[in-house]
C-alpha positions, 0 to 999 in steps of 0.5 A, a space after each residue: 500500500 501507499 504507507 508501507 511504499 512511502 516508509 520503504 523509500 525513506 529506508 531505502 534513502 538511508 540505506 548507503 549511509 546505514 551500510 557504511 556505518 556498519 562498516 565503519 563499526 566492523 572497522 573498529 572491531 578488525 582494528 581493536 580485537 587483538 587476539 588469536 581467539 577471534 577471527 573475523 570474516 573477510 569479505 573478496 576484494 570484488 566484494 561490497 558486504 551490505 552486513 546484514 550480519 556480523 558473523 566472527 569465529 571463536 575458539 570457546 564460544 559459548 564461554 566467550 558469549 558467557 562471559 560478554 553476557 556478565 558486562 550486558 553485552 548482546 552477541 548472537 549465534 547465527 546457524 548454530 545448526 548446519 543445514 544438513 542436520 536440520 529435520 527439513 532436509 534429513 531427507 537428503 540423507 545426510 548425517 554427522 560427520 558428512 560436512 566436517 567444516 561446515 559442523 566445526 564452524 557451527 561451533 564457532 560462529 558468534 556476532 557481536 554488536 555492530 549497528 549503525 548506531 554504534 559509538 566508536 567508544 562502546 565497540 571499544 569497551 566490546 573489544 576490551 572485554 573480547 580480548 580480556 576473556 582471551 588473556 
């Protein structure tokens, strides 16, 4: 309808500003995150990452998310499941073990906080923690 085209084009008027943001904020992670605990996700070269989300790698996870959770700090884990192991596509036949790579990253993938409403200085303070769990 004409309320929801009106909204949709003044999202879409924001949307370069919103991306480059995001960005920017993943900038800051790449830039203050300094340990080997944490591997962030590097986009091709003929790639522009819209980042949707902010997928990471991390040896301890779900201690790492724990531990961020005590400080009030948000993280996410996306495809915590690989596909293959889902009910929907057992009829493929898969099983464990079939797709190594893909189960060993679903054991790793955790995002953190990187909206575009972000400070510089709160990605820090993330950051400072991230490599505090890791020392």
């Amino acid at each position: 309808d004409a309320l929801n085209a009106e909204v949709l084009n003044f999202r879409l008027s924001r949307l370069k500003s919103i991306i480059t943001r995001k960005q920017k904020n993943i900038g800051y992670y790449k830039k203050f995150i300094n340990t080997k605990g944490i591997k962030i996700l590097e986009s091709n070269k003929n790639e522009k990452n819209s980042h949707s989300m902010f997928v990471t790698l991390c040896k301890k996870r779900n201690e790492l998310q724990k531990y961020l959770e005590r400080f009030k700090i948000q993280t996410r884990i996306y495809y915590k499941t690989p596909l293959h192991l889902y009910k929907a596509t057992k009829f493929l036949g898969f099983k464990k073990g079939d797709f190594p790579n893909a189960e060993k990253f679903a054991k790793q993938v955790l995002s953190f906080p990187y909206h575009q409403h972000l400070k510089k200085k709160e990605i820090k303070y993330v950051c400072k923690k991230i490599n505090d769990f890791y020392r």
